[in-house]
N, C-alpha and C positions, 0 to 999 in steps of 0.2 A: 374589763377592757384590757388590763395591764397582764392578762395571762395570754388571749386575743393577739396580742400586740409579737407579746413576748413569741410566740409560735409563728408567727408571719417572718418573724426576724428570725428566728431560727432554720425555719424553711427555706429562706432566700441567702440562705450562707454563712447570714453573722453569726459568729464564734460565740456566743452569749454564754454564760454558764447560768447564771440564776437572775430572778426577778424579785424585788423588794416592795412587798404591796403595805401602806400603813393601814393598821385595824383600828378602830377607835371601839373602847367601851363597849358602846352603845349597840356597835356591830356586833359584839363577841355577845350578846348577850339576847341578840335579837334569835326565835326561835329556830331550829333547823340552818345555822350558819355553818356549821361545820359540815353537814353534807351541803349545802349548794358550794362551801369549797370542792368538797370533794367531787361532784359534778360539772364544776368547770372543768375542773383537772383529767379529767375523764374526757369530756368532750372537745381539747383542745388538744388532745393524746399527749400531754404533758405530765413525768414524772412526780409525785410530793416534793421530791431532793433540791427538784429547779425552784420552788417557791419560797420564799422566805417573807412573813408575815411579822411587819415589826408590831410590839406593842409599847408602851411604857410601864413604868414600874405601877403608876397608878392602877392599871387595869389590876392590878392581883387584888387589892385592895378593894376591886368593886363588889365582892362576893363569891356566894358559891354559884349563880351562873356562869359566871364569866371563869372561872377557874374549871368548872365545868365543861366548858366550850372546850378552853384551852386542852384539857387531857382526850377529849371528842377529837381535835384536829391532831394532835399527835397520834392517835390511835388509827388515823387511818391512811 
């Protein structure tokens, strides 16, 4: 919803530079997260650059999924 968003508001003028979505865990580890990122992204003709995906330091810590993920969404 908050890339949705973000594209409406860029479309109707506001000056936005980037969007800050928090990721939890749970998400980065759930399967195929990094392409339905990249799928949104796509489908709301929005840049990777405009996105900034917070996590905490705990997620590094959850494993190798989740670190996993994390090199999937840089990659793409």
């Amino acid at each position: 919803q908050a890339l949705r968003d973000f594209a409406g508001w860029r479309r109707r003028g506001i000056p936005l530079e980037h969007v800050s979505v928090n990721v939890s865990p749970r998400q980065l580890a759930e399967p195929g997260f990094p392409d339905r990122v990249a799928g949104l992204l796509a489908r709301t003709a929005l840049p990777a650059a405009v996105l900034q995906l917070e996590i905490t330091e705990g997620v590094l810590s959850e494993g190798a999924t989740t670190e996993a993920a994390i090199h999937e969404l840089a990659a793409h």
